[in-house]
LUMGU-30285 format. One record per atom (N, C-alpha, C, O, CB): x, y, z; residue in three letters. Coordinates in steps of 0.2 Angstrom, whole numbers, plus 2048, in hexadecimal, padded with zeros to 3 digits. Glycine has a CB too. Example, Ala and Ser with C-alpha at 12.3 -4.5 7.8 and 13.67 -1.06 7.14 Angstrom:
8427E4827ALA/83E7EA827ALA/8427F0827ALA/8477EF82AALA/8397EA82DALA/8407F5823SER/8447FB824SER/840800827SER/843806828SER/8467FD81DSER/
This chain:
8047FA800UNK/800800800UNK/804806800UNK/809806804UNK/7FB800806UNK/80480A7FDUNK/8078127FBUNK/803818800UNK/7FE81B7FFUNK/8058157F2UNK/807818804UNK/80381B80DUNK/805826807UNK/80A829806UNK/80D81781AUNK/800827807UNK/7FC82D806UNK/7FC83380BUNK/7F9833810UNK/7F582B805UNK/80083A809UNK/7FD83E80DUNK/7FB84380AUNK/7FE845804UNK/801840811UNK/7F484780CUNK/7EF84B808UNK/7F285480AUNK/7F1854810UNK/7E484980AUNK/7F4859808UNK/7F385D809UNK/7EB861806UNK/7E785F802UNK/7FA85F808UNK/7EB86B80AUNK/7E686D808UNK/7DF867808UNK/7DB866804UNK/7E8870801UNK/7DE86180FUNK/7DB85C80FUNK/7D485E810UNK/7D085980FUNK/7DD858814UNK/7D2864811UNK/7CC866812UNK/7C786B80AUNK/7C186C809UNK/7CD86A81AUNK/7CD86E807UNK/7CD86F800UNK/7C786C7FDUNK/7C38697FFUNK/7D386E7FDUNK/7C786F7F4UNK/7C186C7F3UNK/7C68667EEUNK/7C38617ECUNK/7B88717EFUNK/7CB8677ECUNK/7D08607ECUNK/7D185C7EFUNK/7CF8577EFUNK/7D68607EBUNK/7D585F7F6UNK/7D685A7FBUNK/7D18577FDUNK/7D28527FAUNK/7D885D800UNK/7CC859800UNK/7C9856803UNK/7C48507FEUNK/7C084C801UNK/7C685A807UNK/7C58507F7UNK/7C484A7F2UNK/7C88447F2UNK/7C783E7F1UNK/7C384C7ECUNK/7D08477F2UNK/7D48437F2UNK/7D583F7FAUNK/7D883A7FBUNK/7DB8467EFUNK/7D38417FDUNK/7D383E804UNK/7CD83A804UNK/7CD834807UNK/7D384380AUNK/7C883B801UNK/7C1836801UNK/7C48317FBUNK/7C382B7FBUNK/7B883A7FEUNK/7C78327F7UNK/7C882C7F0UNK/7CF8297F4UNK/7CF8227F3UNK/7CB82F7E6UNK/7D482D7F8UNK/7DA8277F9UNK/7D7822801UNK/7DA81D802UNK/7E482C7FCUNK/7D2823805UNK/7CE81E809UNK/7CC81A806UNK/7CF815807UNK/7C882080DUNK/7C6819800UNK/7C68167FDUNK/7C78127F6UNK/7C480E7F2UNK/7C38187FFUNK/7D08147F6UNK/7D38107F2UNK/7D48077F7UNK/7D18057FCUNK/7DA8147F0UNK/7D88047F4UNK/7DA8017F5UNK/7E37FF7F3UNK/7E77FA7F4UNK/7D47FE7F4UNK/7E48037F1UNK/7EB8047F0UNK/7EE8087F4UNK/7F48077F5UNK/7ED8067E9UNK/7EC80D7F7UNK/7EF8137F9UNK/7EA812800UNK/7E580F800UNK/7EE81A7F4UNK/7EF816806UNK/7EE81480BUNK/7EF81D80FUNK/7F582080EUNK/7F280C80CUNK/7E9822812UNK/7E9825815UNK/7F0827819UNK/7F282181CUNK/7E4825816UNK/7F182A81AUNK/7F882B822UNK/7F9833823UNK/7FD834828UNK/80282681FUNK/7F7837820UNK/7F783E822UNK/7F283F81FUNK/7F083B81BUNK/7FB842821UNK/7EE847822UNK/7EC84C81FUNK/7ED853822UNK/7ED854829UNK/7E684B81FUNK/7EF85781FUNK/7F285D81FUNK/7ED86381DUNK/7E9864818UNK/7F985D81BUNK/7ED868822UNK/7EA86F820UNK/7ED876823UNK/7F1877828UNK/7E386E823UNK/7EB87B820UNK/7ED881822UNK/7F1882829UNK/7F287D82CUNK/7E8885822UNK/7F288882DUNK/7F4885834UNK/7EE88C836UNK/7EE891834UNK/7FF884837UNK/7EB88983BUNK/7E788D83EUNK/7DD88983EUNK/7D888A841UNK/7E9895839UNK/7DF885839UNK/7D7883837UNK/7D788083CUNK/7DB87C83DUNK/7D5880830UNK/7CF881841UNK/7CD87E846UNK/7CB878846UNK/7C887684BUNK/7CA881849UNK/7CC874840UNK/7C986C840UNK/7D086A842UNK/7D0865845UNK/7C5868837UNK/7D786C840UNK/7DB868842UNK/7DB86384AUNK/7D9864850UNK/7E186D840UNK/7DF85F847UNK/7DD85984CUNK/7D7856850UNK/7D6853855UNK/7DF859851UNK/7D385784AUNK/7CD852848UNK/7CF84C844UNK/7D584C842UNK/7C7856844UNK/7CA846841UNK/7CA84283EUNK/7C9844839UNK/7C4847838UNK/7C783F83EUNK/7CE842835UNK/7CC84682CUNK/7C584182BUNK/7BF84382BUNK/7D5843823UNK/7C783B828UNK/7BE839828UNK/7B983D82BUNK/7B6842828UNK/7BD83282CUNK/7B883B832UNK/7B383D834UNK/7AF845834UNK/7A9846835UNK/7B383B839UNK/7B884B831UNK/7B685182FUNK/7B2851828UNK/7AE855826UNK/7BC85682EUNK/7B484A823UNK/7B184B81DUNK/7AB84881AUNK/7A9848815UNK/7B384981AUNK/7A8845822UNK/7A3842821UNK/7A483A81DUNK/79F83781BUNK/7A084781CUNK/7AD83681FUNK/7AD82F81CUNK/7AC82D821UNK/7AA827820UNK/7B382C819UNK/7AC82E829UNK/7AC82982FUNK/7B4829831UNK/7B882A82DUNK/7A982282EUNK/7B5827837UNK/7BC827839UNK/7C2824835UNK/7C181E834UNK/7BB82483EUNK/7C5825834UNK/7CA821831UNK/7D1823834UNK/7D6825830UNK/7CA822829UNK/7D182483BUNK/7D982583DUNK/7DD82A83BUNK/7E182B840UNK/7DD82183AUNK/7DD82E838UNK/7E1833836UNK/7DE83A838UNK/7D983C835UNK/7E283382EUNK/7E183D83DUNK/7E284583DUNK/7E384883CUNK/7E984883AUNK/7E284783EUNK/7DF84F83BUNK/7E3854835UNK/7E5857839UNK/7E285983EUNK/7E0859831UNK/7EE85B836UNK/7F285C838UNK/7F4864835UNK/7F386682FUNK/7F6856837UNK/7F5866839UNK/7FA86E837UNK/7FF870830UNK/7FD86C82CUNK/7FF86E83DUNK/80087182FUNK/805872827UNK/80D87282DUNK/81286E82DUNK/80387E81FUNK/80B876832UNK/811877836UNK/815873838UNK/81B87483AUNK/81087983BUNK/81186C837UNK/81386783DUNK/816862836UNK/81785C838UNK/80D864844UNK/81686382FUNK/81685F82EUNK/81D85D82DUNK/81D85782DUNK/81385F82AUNK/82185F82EUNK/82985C82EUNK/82A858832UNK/82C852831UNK/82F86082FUNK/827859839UNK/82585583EUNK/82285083DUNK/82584B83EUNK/823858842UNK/81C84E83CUNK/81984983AUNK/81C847834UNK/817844832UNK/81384B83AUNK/81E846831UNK/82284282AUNK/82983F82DUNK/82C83B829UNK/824848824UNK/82C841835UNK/82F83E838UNK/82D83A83BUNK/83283883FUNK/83183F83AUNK/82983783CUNK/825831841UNK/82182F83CUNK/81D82B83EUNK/820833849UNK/81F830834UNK/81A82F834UNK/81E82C82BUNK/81F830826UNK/814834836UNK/82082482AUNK/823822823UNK/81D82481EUNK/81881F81DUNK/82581A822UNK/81C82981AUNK/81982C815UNK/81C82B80FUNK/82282D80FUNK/817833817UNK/81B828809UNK/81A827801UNK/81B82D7FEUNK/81F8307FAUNK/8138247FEUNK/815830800UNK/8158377F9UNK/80F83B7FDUNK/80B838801UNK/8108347EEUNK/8108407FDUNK/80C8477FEUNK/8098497F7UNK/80C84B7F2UNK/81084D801UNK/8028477F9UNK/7FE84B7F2UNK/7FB8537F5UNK/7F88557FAUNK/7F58457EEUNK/7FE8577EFUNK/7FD85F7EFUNK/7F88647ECUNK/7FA8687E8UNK/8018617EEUNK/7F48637EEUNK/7F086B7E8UNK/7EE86E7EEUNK/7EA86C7F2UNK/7E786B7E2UNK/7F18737EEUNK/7F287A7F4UNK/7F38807EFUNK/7EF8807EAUNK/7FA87A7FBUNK/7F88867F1UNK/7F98897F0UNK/80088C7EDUNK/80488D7F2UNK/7F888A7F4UNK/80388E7E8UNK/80B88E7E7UNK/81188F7EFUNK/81688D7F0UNK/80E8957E1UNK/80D8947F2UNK/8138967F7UNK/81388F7FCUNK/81988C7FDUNK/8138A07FCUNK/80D88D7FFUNK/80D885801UNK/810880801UNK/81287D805UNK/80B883801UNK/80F8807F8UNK/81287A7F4UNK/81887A7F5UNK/81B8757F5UNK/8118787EDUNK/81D8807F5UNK/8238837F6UNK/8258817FCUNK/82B87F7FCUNK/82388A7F5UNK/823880803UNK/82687E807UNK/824878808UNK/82887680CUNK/82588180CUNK/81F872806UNK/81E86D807UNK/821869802UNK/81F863802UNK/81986C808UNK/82586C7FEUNK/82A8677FAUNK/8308697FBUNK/8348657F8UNK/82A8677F3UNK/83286E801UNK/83986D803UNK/83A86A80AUNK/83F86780CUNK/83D872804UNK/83386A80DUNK/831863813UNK/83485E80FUNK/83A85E80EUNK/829861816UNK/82E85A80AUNK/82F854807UNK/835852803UNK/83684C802UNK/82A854803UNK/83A858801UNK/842857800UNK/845854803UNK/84784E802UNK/84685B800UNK/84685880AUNK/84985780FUNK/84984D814UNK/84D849816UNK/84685E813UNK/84184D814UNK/840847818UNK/83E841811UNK/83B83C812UNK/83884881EUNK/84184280BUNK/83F83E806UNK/83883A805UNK/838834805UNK/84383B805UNK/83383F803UNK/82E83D803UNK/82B83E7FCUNK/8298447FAUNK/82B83F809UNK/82A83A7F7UNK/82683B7F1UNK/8228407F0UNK/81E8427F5UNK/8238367EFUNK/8218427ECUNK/81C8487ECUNK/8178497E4UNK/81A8497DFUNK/82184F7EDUNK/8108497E5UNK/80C84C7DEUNK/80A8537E0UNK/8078557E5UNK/8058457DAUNK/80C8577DAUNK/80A85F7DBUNK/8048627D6UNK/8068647D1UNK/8118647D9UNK/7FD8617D8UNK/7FA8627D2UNK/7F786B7D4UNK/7F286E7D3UNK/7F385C7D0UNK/7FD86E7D8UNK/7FB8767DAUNK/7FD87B7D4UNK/80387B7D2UNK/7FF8787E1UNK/7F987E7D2UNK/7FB8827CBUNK/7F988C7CDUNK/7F488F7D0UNK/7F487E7C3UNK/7FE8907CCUNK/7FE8957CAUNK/80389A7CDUNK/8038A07CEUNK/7F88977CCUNK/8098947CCUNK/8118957CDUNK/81289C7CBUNK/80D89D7C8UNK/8158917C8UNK/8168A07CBUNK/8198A27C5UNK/8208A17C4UNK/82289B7C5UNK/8178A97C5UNK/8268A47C1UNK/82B8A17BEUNK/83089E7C2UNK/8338997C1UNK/82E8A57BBUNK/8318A47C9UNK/8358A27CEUNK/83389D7D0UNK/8378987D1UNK/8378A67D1UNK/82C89D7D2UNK/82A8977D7UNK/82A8907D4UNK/82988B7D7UNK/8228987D9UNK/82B8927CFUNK/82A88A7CAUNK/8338887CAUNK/8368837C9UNK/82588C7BFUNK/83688D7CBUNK/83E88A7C8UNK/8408887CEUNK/8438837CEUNK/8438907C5UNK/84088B7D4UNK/83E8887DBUNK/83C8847DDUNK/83F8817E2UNK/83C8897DFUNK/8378817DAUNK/83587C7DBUNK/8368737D9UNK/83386E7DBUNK/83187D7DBUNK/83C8757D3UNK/83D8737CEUNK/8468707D0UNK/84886B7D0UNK/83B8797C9UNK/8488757D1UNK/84F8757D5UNK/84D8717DBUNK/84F86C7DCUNK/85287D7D8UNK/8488737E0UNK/84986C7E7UNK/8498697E3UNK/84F8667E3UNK/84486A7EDUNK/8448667DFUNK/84385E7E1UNK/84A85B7DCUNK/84C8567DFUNK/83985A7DEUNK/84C85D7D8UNK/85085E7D3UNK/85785C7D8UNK/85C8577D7UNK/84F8677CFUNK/85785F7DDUNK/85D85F7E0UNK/85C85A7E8UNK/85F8597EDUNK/85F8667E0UNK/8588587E6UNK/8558507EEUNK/85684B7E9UNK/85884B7E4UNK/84B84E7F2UNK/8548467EFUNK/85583F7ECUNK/84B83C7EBUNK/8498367EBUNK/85B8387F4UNK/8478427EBUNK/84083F7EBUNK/83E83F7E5UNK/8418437E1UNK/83A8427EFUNK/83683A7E0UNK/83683D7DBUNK/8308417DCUNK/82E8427E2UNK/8368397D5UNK/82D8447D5UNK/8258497D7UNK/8218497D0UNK/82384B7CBUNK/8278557DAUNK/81C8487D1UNK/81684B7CAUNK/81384F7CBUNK/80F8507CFUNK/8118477C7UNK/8178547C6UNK/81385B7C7UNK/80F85B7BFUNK/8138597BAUNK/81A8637C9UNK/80985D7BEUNK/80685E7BBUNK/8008647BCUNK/7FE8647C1UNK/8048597BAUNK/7FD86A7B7UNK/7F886D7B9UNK/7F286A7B9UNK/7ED86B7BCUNK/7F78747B6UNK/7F38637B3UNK/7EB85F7B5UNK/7EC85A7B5UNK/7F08597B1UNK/7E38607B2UNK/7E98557BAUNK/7E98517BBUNK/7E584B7B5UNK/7E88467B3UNK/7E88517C0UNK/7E084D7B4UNK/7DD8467B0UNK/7DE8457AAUNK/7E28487A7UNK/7D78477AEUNK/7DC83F7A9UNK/7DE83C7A1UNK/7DC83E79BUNK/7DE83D796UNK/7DD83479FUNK/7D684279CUNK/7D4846797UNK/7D784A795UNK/7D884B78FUNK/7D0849796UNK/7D984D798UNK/7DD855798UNK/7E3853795UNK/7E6857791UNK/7DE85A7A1UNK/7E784D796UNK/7ED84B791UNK/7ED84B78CUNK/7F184E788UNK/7EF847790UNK/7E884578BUNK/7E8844784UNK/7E684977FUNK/7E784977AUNK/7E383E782UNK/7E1851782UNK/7E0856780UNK/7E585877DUNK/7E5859777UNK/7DE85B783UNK/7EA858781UNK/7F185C781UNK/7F685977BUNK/7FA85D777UNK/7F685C788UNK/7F585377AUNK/7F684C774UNK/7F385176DUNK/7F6853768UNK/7EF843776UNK/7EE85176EUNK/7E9851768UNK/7E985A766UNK/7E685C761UNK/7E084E76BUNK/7EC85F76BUNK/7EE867768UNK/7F6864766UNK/7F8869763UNK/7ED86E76FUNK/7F9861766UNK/7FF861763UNK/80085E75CUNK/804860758UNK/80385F767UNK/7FB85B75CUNK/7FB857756UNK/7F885E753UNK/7FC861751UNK/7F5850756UNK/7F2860753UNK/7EE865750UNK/7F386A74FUNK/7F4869749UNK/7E8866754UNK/7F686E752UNK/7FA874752UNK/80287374DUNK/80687774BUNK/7FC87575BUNK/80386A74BUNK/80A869749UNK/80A869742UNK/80F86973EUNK/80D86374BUNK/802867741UNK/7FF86673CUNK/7FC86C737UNK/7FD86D731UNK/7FA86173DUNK/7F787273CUNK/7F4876739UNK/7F887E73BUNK/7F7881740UNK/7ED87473CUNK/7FA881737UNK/7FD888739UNK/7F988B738UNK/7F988C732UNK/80388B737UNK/7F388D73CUNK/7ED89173DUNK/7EF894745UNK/7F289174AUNK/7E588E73CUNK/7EC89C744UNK/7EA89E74BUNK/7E8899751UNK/7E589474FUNK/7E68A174BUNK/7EA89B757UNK/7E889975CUNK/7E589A762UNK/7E889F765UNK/7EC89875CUNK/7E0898766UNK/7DE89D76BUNK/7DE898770UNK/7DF89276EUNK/7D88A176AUNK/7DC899776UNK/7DB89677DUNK/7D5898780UNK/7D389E77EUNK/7E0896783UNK/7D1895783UNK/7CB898785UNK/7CB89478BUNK/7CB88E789UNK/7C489877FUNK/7CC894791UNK/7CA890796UNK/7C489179CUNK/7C189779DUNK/7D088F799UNK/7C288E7A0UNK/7BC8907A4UNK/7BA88D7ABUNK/7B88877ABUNK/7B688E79FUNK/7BB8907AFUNK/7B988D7B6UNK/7B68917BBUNK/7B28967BAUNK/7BE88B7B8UNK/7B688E7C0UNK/7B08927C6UNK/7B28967C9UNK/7B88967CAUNK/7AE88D7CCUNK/7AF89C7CDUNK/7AF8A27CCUNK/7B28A27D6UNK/7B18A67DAUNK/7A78A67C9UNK/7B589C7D7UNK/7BA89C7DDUNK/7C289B7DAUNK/7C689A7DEUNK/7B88967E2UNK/7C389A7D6UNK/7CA8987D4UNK/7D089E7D4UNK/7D18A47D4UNK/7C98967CCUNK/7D389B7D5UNK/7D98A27D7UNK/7DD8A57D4UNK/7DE8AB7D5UNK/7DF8A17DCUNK/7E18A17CDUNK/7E58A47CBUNK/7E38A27C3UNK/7E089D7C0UNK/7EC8A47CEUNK/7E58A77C0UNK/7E28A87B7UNK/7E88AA7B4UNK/7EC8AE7B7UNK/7DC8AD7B5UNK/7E88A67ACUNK/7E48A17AAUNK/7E689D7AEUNK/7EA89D7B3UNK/7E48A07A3UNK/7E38987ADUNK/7E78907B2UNK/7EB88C7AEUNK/7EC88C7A8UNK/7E088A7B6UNK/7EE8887B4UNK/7F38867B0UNK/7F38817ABUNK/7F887F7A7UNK/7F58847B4UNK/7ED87F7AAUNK/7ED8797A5UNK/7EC87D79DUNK/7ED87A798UNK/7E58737A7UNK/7EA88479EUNK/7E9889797UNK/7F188A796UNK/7F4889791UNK/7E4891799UNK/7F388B79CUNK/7FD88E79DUNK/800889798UNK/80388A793UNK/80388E7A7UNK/7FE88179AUNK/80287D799UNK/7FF87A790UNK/80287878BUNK/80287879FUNK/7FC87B790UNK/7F887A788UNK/7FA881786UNK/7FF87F782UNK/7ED879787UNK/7FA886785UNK/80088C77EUNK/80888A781UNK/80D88B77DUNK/7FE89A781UNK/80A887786UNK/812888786UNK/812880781UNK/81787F77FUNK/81788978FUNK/80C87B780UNK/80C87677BUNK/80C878772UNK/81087676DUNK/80487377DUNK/80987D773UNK/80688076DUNK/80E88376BUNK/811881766UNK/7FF88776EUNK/81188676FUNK/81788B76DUNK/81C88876DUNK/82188B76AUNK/819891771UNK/81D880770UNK/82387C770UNK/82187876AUNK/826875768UNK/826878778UNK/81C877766UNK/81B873761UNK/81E87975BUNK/822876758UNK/812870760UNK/81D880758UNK/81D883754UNK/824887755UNK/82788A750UNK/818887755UNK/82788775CUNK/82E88A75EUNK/82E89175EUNK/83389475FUNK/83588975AUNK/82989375EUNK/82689B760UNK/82189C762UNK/81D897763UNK/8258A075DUNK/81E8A2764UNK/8178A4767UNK/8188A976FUNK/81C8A8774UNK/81289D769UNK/8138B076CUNK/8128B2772UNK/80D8B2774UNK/8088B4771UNK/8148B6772UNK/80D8B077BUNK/8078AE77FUNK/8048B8783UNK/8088BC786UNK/80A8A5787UNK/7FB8BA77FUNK/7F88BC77FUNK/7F38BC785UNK/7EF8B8783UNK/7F78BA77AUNK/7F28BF78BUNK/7EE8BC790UNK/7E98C2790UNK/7EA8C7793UNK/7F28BA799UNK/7E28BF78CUNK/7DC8C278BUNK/7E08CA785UNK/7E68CC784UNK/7D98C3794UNK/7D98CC783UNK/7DA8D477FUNK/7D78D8782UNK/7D28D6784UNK/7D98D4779UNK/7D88DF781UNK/7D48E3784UNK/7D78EA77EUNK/7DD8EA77DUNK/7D58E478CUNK/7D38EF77AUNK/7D38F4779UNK/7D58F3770UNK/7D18EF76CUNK/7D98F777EUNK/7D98F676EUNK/7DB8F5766UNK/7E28EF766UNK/7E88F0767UNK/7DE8FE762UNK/7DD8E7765UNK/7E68E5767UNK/7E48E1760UNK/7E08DC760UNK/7E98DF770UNK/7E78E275BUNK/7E98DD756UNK/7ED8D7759UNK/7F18D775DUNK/7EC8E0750UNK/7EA8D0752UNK/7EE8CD755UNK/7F38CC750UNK/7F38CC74AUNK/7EB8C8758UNK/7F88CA756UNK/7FF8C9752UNK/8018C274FUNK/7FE8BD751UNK/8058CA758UNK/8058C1749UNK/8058BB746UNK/80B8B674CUNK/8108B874FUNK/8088BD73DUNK/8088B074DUNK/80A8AA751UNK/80A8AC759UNK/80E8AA75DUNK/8108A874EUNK/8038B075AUNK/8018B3761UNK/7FD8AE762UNK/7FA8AA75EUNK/7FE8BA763UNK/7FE8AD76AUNK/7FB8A776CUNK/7F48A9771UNK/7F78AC776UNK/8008A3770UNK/7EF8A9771UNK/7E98AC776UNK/7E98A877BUNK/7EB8A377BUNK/7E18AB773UNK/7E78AB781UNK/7E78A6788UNK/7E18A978CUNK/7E48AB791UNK/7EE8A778DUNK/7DB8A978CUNK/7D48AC790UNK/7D38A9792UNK/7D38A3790UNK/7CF8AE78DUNK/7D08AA799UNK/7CB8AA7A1UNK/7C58AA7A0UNK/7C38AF79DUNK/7CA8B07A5UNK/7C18A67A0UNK/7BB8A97A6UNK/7BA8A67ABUNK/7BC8A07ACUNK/7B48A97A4UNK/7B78AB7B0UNK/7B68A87B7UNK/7AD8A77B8UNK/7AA8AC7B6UNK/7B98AE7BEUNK/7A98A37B9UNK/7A28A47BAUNK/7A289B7BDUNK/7A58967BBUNK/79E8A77B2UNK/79A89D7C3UNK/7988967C9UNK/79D8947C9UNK/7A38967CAUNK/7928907C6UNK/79A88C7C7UNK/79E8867CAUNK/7A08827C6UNK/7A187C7C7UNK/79A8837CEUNK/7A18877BFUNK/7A58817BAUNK/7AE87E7BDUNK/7B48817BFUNK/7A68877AFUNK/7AB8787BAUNK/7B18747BDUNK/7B88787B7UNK/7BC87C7B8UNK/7AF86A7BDUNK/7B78757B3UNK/7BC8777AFUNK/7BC8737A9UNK/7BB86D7A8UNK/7C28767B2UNK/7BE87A7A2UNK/7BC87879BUNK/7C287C798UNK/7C3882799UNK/7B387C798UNK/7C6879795UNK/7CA87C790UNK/7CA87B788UNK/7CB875785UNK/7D087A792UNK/7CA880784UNK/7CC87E77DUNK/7CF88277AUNK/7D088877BUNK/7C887D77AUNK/7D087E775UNK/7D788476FUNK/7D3883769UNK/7D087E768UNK/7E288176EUNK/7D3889765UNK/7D088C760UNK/7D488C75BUNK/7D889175AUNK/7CF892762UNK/7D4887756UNK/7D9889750UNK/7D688C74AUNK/7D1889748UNK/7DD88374CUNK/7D9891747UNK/7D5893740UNK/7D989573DUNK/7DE896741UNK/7D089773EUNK/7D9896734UNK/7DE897731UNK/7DC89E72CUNK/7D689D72AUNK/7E089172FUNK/7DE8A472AUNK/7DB8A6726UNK/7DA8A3720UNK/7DC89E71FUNK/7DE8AA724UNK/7D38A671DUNK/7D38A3718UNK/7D3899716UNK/7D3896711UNK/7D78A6716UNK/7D289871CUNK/7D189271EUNK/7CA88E71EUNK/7C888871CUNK/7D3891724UNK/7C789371FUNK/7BE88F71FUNK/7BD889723UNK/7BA884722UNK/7BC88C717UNK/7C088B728UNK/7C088572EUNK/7C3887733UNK/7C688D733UNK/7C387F72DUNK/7C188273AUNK/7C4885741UNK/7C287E743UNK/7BD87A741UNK/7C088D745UNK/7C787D749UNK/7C987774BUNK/7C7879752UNK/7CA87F753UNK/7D0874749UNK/7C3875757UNK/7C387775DUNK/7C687175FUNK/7C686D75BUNK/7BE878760UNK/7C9871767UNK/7CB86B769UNK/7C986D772UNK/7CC870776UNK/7D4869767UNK/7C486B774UNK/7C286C77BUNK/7C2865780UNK/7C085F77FUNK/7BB86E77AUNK/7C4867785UNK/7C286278BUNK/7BE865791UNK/7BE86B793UNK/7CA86178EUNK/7BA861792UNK/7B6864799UNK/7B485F79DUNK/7B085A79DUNK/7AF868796UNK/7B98617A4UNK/7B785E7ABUNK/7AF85F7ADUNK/7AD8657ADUNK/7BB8627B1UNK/7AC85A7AFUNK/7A38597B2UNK/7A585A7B9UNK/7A385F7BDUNK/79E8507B1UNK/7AB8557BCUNK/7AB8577C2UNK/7B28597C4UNK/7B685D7C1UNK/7A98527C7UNK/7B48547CAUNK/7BB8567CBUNK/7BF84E7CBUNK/7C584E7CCUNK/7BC85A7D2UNK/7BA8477C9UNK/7BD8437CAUNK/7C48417C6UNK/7C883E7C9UNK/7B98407C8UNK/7C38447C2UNK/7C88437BAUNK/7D18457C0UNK/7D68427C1UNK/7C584D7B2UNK/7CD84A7C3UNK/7D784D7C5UNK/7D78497CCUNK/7DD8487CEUNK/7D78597C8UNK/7D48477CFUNK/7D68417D5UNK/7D683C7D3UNK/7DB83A7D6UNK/7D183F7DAUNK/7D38387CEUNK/7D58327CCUNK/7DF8327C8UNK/7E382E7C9UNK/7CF8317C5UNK/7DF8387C6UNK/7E78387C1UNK/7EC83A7C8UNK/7F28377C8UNK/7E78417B9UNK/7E883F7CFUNK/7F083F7D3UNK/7F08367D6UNK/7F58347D6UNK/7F08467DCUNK/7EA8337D8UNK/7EA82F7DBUNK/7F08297D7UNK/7F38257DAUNK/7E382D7DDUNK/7F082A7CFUNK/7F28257CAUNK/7FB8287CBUNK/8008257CDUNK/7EE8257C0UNK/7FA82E7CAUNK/8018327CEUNK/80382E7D4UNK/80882A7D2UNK/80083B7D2UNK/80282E7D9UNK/80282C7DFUNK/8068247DFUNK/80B8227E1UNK/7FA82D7E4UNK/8038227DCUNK/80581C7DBUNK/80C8197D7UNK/8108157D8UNK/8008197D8UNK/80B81D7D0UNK/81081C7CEUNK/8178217CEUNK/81B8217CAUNK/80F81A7C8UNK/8188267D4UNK/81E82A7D5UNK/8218277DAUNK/8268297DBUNK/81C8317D7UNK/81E8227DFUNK/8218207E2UNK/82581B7DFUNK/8268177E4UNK/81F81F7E7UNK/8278187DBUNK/8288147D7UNK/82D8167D2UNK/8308127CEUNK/8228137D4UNK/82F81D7D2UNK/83381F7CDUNK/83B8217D1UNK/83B8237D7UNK/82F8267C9UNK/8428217CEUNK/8498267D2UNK/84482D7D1UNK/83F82F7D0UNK/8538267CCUNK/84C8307D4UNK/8488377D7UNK/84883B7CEUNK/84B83A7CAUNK/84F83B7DEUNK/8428417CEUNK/8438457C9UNK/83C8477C9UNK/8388447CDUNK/8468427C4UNK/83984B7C4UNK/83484E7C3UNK/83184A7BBUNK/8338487B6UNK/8368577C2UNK/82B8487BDUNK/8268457B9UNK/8208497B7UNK/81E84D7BBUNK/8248407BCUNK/81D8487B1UNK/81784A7B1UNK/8128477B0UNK/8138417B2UNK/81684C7AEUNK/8098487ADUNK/8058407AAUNK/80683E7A7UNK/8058387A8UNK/80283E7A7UNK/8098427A2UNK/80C83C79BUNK/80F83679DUNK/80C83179CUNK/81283F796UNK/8138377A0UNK/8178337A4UNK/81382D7A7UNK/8148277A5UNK/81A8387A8UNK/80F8307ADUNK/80982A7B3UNK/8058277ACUNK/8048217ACUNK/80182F7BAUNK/80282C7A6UNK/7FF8267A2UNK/80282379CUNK/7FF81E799UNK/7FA8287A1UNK/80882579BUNK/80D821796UNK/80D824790UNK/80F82078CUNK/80C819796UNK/80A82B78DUNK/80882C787UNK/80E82E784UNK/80E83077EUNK/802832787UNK/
């Protein structure tokens, strides 16, 4: 069994990946981790989520070095926050503890930092901005399209109107696809006023509205083309991204030390 620790456990990630890793049967609960100050800590994570007891209390972010010393932990699964994920992967350096990062809205430094620890431990990590298998093979199927078709490009992505940082990452990571297939492009975040567009510019638009889970697509057209190619993915829920860290979880403990992505967990 691949003994599991949940950060952000009360999140509306966390606290799914803590209901799917109880009832796996491969993966076995042994932490849950939260903010430090939240007054459920050292309660029963179960019985805070409504699974019934299952042993494990939630624990402070504070205490986690400490608890990772008494406590032989596999991998810490992460969707928090960048500056968080930032210290819970130089805990997890330090006490060599695997790690999957599916926390997105880095920016450059934070990402090269984070990149350098693990880079420079002996743990491995799957960092990805999405986790599901749809959203891969999406990413499959705009490279094909983009290597093939030199038409304009756009992004259009869409989610719920609690989300933090924009565009997100799974849009970031579909144009830096688009620009490493073509070996140029400048990435475009939304227009406002007189903006022509520029030739091999790359579009990257928001929206925020309710409780859409998450919809991405890219827009191909060509002048004078008489056609337009969409390629869209759209999350119903959130299963898609707990099923892919949980498939993470499993196979990063399993790898030498180094940075992985899905491609990789699903072999594409």
């Amino acid at each position: 069994m691949t003994k599991v620790g949940v950060t952000g456990a009360l999140g509306r990630m966390g606290s799914n990946i803590v209901q799917s890793t109880v009832e796996s049967e491969d993966l076995d609960l042994e932490m849950a981790v939260e903010a430090p100050g939240q007054q459920k800590i050292g309660k029963d994570i179960g019985e805070l989520l409504s699974l019934g007891k299952v042993g494990v209390e939630l624990i402070s972010s504070k205490k986690l070095e400490e608890e990772l010393t008494k406590t032989n932990l596999d991998v810490l699964i992460d969707f928090t926050v960048p500056k968080a994920t930032l210290n819970f992967v130089e805990i997890c350096a330090k006490k060599n503890v695997d790690m999957v990062i599916g926390t997105t809205g880095f920016d450059d430094s934070q990402e090269n930092r984070l990149e350098e620890t693990i880079k420079g431990s002996n743990i491995s990590a799957v960092i990805s901005p999405n986790y599901s298998t749809g959203i891969n093979v999406f990413w499959e199927l705009v490279r094909k399209a983009v290597d093939t078709l030199d038409y304009d490009a756009e992004i259009v992505e869409v989610h719920h109107n609690n989300k933090k940082d924009a565009p997100s990452g799974t849009a970031k990571k579909t144009a830096e696809i688009i620009r490493e297939v073509r070996g140029e492009g400048e990435f475009v975040m939304g227009r406002k006023g007189l903006s022509p567009r520029d030739q091999g510019e790359i579009g990257i638009h928001a929206v925020r509205a309710g409780d859409i889970i998450g919809d991405h697509t890219v827009y191909l057209s060509g002048n004078n083309s008489g056609e337009r190619i969409e390629i869209t993915h759209r999350a119903q829920n959130r299963q898609p991204f707990i099923n892919g860290a949980l498939k993470s979880a499993g196979y990063v403990v399993k790898q030498k030390e180094g940075i992985f992505g899905m491609k990789d967990v699903l072999g594409l």
